[in-house]
C-alpha positions in Angstrom: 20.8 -21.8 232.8 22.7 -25.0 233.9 23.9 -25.9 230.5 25.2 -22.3 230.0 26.9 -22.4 233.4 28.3 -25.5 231.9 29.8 -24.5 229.1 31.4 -21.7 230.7 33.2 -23.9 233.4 34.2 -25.9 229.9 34.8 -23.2 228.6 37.4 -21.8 231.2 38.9 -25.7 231.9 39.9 -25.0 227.8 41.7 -21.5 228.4 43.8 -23.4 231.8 44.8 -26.2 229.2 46.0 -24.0 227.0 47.6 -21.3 229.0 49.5 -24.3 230.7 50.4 -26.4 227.5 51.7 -22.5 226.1 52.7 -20.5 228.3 51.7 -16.5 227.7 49.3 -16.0 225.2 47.6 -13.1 223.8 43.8 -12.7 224.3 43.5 -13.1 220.4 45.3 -16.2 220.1 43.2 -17.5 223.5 39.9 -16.8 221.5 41.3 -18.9 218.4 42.3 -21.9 220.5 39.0 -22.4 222.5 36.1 -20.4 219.7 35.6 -17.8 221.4 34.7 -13.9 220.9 37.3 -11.5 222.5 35.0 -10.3 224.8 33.8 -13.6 226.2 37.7 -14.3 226.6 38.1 -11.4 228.6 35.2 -11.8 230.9 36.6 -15.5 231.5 40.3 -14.2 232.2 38.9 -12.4 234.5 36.5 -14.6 236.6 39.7 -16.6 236.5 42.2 -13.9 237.8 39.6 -13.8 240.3 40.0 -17.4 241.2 43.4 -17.3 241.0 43.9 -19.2 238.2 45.8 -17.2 236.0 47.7 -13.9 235.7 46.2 -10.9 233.6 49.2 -9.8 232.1 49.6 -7.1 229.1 48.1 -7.9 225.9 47.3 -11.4 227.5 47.8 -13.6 230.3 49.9 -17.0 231.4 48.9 -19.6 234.5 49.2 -18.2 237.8 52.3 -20.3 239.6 50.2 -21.8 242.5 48.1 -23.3 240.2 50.3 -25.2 237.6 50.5 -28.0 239.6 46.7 -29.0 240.3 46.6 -28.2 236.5 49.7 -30.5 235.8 47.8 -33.5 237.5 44.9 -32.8 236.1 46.2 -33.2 232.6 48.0 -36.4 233.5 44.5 -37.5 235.2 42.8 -37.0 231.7 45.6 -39.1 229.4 43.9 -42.6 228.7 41.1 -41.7 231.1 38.9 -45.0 228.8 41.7 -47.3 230.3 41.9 -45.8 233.4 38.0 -46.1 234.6 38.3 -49.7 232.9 41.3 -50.7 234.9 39.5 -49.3 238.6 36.2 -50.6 237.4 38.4 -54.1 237.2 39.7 -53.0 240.8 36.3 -52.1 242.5 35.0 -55.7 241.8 37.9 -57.3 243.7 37.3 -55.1 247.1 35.8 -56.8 249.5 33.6 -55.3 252.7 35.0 -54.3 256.3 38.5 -54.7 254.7 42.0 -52.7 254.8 43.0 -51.5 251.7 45.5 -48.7 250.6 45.7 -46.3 247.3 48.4 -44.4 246.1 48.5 -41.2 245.0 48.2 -42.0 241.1 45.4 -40.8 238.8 44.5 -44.5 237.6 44.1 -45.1 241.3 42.1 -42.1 241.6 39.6 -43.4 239.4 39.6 -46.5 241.7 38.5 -43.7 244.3 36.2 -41.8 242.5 34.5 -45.5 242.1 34.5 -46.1 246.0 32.9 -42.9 246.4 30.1 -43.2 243.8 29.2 -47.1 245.5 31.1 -47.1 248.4 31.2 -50.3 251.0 32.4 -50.3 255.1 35.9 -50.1 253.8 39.0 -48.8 255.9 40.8 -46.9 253.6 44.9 -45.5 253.8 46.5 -43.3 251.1 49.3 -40.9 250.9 47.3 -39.0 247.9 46.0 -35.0 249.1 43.2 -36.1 245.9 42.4 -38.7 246.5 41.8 -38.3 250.3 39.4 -35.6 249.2 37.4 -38.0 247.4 35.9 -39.8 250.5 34.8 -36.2 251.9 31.2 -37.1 253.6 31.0 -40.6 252.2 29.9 -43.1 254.6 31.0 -46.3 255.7 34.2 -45.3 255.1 36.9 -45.2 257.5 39.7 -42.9 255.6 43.9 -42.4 257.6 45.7 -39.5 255.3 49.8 -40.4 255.7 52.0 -37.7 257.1 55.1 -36.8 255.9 56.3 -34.3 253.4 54.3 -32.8 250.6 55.2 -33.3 247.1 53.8 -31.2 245.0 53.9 -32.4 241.6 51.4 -35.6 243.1 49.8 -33.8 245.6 51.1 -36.7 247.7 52.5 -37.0 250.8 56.2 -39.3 250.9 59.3 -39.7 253.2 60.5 -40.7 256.3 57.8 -39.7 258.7 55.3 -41.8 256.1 57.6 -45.1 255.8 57.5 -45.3 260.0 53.6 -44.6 260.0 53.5 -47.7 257.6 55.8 -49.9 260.0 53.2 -50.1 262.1 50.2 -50.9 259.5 48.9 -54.0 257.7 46.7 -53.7 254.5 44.5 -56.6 252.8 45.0 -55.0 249.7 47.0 -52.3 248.2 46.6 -50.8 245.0 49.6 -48.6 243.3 49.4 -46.6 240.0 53.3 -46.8 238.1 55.0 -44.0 236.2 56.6 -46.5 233.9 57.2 -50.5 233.8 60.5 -50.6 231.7 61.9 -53.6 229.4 63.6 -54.8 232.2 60.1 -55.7 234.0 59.9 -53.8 236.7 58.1 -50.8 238.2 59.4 -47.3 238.0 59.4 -43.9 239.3 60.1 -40.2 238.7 61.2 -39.6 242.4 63.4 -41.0 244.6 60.8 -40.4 248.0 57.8 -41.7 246.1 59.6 -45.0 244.9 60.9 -45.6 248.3 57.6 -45.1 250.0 56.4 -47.5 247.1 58.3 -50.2 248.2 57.3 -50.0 251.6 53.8 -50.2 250.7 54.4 -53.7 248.5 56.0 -54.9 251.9 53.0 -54.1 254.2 50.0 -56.0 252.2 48.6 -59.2 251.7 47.5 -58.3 248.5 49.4 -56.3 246.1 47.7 -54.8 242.6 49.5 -52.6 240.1 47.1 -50.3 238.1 48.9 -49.6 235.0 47.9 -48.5 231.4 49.2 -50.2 228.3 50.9 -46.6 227.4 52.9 -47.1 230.6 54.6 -50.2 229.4 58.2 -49.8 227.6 58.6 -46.4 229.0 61.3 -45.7 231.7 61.8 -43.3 234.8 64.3 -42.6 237.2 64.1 -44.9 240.1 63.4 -48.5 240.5 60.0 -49.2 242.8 60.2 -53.3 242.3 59.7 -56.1 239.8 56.4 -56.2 238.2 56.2 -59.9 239.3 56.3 -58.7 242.7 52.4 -57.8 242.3 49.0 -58.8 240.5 48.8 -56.5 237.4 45.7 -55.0 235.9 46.0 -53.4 232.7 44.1 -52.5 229.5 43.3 -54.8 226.4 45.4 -52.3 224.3 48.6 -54.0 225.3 51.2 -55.3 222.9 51.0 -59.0 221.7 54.9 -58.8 223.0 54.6 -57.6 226.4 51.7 -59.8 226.8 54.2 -62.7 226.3 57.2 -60.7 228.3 54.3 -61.0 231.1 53.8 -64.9 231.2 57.6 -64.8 230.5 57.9 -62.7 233.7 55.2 -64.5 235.7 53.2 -62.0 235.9 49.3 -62.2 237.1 47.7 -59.9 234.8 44.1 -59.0 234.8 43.0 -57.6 231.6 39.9 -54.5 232.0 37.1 -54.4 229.0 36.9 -50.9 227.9 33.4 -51.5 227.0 32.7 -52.3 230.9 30.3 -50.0 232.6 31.7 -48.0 235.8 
């Protein structure tokens, strides 16, 4: 009974990803993409109308609008998720008891929380991430401040003036910040302005600085500069390029490098 309630939820997970990745789709082409009968497609488009999830429309359906964004970062979440769990499990072992520590709102860091949650220690724990704030729901030993300040959607994270002045007045032994992109030019970027200045003011208020970044983050580029990379102890993945490898000793970088094959 399990397994089938499983495999529904799986099931329904597939018809959001695609719905999302597509836009309006006929039941028909719905049933090809996840191998499914029409009427098990319908019954699914249904319980997820129900949930809000999507809209029923003629002939179809398409992604209700309040939910795009929890999908959106729950795609993002699932893009090198290997790396990502190898990068936190390289985190975790560098936490240290009855300690302050803060996490951004990033998916790679979210792994980091999910970790915390699973094993956690007396920890007192600040983020600006709605996620990953959930994550320590009921956990023990854990002493968990959400930031204020305005909501920005597309992270479920919370940026701006109100949460810069709330850091003013904080210290953290460690901090560890996910990246959008770390550019030819070394440094850590952004795809919004708020987020990259609150960024900055996080790297200003620790002791210890970590940036959690995947090797498909490297020679990409966003918007707005955060900070050079040498302004923080880097963990990565193994995948990383023979060339930015040397960019990084070039740089001065402190680079930690997860195993993969490291259990979590």
């Amino acid at each position: 009974m399990n397994q089938s309630g499983g495999l529904k939820t799986d099931r329904q997970g597939l018809i959001r990803s695609h719905l999302y990745a597509n836009g309006f789709s006929t039941i028909q082409d719905i049933a090809d993409a996840v191998g499914a009968s029409l009427a098990t497609v319908r019954r699914d488009l249904q319980l997820l109308q129900e949930a809000g999830a999507i809209d029923r429309v003629h002939g179809g359906a398409r992604i209700a609008k309040g939910s795009s964004v929890e999908l959106a970062f729950q795609e993002r979440e699932k893009r090198q998720l290997g790396a990502k769990r190898a990068i936190s499990n390289a985190a975790y072992k560098r936490l240290s008891p009855r300690t302050a520590i803060f996490l951004d709102a990033g998916t790679t860091v979210l792994q980091l929380a999910k970790l915390i949650r699973i094993d956690p220690m007396p920890l007192r724990i600040f983020t600006n991430g709605l996620i990953v704030a959930q994550e320590f729901m009921n956990v023990p030993n854990l002493d968990v401040v959400l930031l204020g300040g305005q909501l920005r959607s597309e992270n479920a994270s919370l940026v701006g003036p109100q949460a810069e002045a709330m850091l003013e007045t904080i210290w953290f032994d460690q901090l560890f910040l996910g990246a959008s992109a770390v550019s030819g030019d070394g440094a850590i970027y952004s795809v919004d302005s708020a987020e990259s200045s609150l960024n900055r003011k996080m790297l200003s208020r620790s002791s210890n600085r970590f940036v959690l970044a995947d090797s498909s983050k490297f020679g990409t580029t966003a918007t707005y500069k955060v900070a050079p990379l040498n302004s923080a102890k880097l963990i990565t993945d193994a995948d990383l390029s023979k060339d930015w490898r040397a960019q990084l000793i070039d740089l001065g970088v402190e680079t930690i490098f997860a195993d993969q094959g490291a259990k979590s």
